[in-house]
C-alpha positions as CSV (number, residue, x, y, z in Angstrom):
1,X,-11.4,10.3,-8.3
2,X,-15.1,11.4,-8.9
3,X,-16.5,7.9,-9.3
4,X,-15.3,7.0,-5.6
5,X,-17.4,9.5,-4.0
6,X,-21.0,8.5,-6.2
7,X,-20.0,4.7,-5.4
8,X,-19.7,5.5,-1.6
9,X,-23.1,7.5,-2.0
10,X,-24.8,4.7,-3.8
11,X,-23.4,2.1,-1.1
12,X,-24.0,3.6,2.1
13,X,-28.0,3.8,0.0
14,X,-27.8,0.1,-1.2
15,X,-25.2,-1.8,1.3
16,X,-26.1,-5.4,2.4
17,X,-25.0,-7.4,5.4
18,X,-22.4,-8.9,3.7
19,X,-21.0,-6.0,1.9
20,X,-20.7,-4.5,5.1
21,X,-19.0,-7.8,6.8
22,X,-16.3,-7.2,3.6
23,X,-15.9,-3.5,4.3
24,X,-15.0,-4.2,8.4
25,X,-13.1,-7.0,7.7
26,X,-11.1,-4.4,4.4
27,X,-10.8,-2.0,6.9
28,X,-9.2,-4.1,9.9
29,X,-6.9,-5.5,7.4
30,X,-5.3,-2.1,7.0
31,X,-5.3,-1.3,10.4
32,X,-2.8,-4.4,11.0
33,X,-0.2,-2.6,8.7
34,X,2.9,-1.5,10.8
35,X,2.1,2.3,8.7
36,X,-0.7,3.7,9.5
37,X,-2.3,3.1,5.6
38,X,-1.6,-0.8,5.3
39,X,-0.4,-1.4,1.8
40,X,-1.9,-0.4,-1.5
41,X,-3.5,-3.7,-2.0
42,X,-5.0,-3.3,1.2
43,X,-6.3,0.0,0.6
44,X,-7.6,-1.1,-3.1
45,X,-9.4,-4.0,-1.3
46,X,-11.1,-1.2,1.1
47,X,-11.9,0.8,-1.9
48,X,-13.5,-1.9,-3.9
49,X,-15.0,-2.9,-1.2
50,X,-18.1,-0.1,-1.5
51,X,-18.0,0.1,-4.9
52,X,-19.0,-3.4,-4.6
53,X,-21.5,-2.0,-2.2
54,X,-23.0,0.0,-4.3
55,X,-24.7,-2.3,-6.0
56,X,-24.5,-0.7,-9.5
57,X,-22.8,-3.0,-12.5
58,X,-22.1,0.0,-14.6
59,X,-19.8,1.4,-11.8
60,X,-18.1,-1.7,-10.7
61,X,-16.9,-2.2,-14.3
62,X,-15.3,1.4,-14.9
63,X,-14.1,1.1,-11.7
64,X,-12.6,-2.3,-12.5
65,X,-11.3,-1.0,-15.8
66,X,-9.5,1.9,-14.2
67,X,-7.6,-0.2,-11.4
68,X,-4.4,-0.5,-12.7
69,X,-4.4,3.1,-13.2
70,X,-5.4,3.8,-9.5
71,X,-2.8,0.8,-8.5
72,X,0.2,3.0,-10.5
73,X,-1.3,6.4,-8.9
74,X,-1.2,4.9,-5.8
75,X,1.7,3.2,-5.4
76,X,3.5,6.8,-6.3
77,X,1.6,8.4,-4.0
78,X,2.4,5.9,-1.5
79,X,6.2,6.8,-1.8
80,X,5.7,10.6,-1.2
81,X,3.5,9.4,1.6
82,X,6.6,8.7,3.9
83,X,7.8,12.7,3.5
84,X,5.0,13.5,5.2
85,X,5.6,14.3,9.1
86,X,5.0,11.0,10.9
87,X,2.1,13.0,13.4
88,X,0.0,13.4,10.1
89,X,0.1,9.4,8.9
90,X,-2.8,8.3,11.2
91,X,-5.3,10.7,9.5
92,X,-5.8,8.3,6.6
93,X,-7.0,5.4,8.9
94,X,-9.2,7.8,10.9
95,X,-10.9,8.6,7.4
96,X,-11.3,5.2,6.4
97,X,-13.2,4.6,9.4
98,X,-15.0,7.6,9.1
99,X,-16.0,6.5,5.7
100,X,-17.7,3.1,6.8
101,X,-19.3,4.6,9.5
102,X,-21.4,7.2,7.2
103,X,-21.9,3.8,4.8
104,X,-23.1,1.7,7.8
105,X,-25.2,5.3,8.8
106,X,-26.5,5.3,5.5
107,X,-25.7,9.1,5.3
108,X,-24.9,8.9,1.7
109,X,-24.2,12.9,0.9
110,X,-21.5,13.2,3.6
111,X,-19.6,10.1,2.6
112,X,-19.4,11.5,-1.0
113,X,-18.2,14.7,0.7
114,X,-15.6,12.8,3.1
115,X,-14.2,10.7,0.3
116,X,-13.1,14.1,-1.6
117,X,-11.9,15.2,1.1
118,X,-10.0,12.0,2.1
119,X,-8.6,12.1,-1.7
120,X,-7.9,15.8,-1.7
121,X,-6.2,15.7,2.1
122,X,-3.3,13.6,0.7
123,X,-2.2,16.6,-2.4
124,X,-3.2,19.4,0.4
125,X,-0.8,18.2,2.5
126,X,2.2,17.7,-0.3
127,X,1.8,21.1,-0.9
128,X,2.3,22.2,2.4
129,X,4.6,19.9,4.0
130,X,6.4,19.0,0.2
């Protein structure tokens, strides 16, 4: 979804102590989950986590309209998810925490870049393994 990779840009710009505290503490909350993803509320939590970040009211309330869309989107994708060889699961937590390290570095153009990629990684690999 374009908007998550300009909110990840504008957060790891405008992130605040505490916004970082909720993005460790979104991210440590998935990494408790028996699969390697946690659930999909986990993973919204993540995600609304730096759009909250960013700081901008315009995109927290698209984003906010658009969650029950992303919920239904991700809750099917979440059930393809387990066809996917076991060995490639872990690489969605490894992003995550690739993510919030660029937002905690502040290196805004490469966390736009890795949040494509972390969306795009998921159809790549139903097309290959599917």
């Amino acid at each position: 979804m374009l908007i998550e990779g300009e909110m990840a840009y504008l957060a790891a710009e405008r992130w605040a102590p505490d916004d970082m505290a909720r993005l460790e503490t979104a991210l440590a909350n998935m990494s408790r989950e028996e699969d390697e993803l946690g659930t999909v509320d986990e993973d919204l939590a993540f995600r609304a986590a730096i759009v909250a970040a960013s700081h901008n009211k315009m995109g927290i309330a698209v984003y906010a309209s658009k969650m029950p869309s992303i919920r239904i989107g991700m809750n099917m994708q979440r059930g393809v998810y387990k066809l996917l060889p076991k060995s490639r699961k872990p690489q969605g937590l490894k992003e995550h925490r690739a993510i919030l390290d660029l937002i905690r570095d502040r290196k805004a153009a490469e966390v736009r870049d890795a949040i494509y990629n972390h969306i795009s990684y998921f159809h790549s690999d139903l097309r290959r393994y599917g």
